[in-house]
C-alpha positions in Angstrom: 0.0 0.0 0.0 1.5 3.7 -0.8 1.3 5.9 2.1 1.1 9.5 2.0 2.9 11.4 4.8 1.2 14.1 7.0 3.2 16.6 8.8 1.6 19.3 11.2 3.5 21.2 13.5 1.4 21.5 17.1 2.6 23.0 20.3 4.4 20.5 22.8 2.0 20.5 25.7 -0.7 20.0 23.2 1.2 17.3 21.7 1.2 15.6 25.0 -1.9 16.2 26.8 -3.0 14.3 23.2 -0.8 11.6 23.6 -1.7 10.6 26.6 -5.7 10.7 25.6 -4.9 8.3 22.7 -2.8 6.0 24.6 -5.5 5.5 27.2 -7.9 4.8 24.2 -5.0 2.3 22.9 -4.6 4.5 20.1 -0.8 6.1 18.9 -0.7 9.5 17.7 -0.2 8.3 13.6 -3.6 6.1 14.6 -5.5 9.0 16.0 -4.7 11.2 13.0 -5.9 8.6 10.8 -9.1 7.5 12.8 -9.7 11.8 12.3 -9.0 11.4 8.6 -11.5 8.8 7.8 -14.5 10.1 9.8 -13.5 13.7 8.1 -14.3 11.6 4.6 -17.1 9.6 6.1 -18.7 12.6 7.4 -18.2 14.7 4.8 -16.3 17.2 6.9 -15.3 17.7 10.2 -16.3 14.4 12.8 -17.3 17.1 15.2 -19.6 20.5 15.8 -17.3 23.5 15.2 -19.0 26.4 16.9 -17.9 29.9 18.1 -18.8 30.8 21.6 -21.6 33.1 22.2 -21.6 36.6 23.7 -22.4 35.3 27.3 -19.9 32.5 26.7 -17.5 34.1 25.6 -17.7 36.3 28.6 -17.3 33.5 30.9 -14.3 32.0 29.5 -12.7 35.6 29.8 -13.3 35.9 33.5 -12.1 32.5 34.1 -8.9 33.0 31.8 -8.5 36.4 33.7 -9.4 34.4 37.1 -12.8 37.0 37.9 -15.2 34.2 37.6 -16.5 32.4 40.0 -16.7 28.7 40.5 -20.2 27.0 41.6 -20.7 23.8 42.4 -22.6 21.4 40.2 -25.8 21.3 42.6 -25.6 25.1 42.4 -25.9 24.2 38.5 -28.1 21.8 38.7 -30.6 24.4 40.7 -29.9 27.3 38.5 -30.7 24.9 35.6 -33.7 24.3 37.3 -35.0 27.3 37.9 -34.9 28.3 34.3 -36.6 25.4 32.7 -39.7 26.0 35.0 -40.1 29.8 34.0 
C-alpha cells in the first residue's frame, strides 16, 4: 500500500496532553490522525460541531482566563438549571 505522509506542526503541551488521551484509548498518535482522517471523509467534513462561543460564553471564558469568575458547584448548577426550565 503507498502511504502518504502528514506533517503538522502543534505545540508541545498539546502534543502531549494528546498523547496521553490516545494511549489510554490504545490509540498512537499516527492512529488517532488517521481515525480523524477517515470520519472527516465519512462525514463529509469535520467528525465534530465547530461552533464559536456566544456573547455570554465568551464572557465567561474571559473571566475565568482572567481568574474574575467564580466557581459553583454542580448542585448550584443543577438548581440554577432548574429554575430556568420551569419559568
Amino acid at each position: 500500500m503507498n502511504d502518504s505522509v502528514v506533517r503538522s506542526r502543534i505545540d508541545p503541551k498539546t502534543k502531549n496532553e494528546a498523547n496521553q488521551i490516545f494511549k489510554r484509548l490504545g490509540l498512537s498518535m499516527s492512529d488517532a490522525i488517521r481515525l480523524f482522517l477517515h470520519q472527516a471523509v465519512e462525514r463529509g467534513g469535520l467528525p465534530f460541531a465547530v461552533r464559536l462561543p456566544n456573547k455570554e460564553t465568551k464572557a465567561a471564558i474571559d473571566e475565568l482566563e482572567n481568574e474574575k469568575g467564580e466557581m459553583v458547584s454542580i448542585n448550584q448548577l443543577k438548581s440554577e438549571w432548574d429554575d430556568e426550565c420551569a419559568k
